[in-house]
C-alpha positions in Angstrom: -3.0 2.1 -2.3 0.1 1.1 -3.9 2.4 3.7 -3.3 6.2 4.3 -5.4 9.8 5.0 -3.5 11.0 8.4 -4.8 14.1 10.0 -3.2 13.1 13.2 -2.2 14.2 15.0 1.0 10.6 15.3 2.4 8.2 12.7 0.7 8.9 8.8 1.2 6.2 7.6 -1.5 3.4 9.0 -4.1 0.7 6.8 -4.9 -2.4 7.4 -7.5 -5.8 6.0 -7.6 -7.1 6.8 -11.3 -10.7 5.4 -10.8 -11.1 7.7 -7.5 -8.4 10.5 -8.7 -6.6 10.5 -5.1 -3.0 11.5 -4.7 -1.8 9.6 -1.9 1.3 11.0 -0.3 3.7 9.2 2.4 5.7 11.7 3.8 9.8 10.9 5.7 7.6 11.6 9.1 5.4 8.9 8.6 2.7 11.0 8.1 0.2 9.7 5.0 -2.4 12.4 3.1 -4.6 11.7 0.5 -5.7 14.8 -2.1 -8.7 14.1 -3.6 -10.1 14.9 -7.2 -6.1 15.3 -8.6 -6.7 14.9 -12.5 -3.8 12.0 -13.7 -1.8 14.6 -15.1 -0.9 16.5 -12.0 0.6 13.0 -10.9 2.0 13.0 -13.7 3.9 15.7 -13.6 4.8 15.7 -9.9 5.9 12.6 -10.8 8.5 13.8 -12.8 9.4 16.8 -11.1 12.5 16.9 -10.3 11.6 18.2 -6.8 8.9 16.5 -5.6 8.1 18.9 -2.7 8.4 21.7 -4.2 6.1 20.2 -6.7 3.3 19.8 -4.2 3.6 22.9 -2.2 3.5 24.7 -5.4 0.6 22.8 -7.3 -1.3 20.7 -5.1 -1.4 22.1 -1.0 -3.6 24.8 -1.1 -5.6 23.7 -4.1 -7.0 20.1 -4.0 -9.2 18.8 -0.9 -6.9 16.3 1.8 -7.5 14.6 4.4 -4.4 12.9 6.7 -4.6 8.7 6.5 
């Protein structure tokens, strides 16, 4: 999946799959998760978060199946 740099002080790249709706997330670590079923819009939007992280923790861990890469 192609993924996009953001500068973030946790997460390395965010990546989307529309067809599939799979948030793919590289994380500083080198760790990689996909969420799955993420309507566009929450990409979206973390996408223009201005803290991607925070973002996540806050609207997409805990709510949205994942599974590490």
């Amino acid at each position: 999946m192609k993924r996009t740099n953001v500068s973030s002080s946790n997460i390395a790249s965010i990546g989307y799959d529309e067809r599939t709706e799979t948030l793919e997330v590289e994380f500083l670590n080198g760790g990689v998760y996909q969420y799955f079923d993420v309507p566009k819009h929450i990409y979206n939007e973390m996408m223009g978060a201005s803290s991607h992280g925070q973002y996540l923790a806050q609207n997409i861990k805990g709510r949205y199946r994942y599974s590490k890469v």
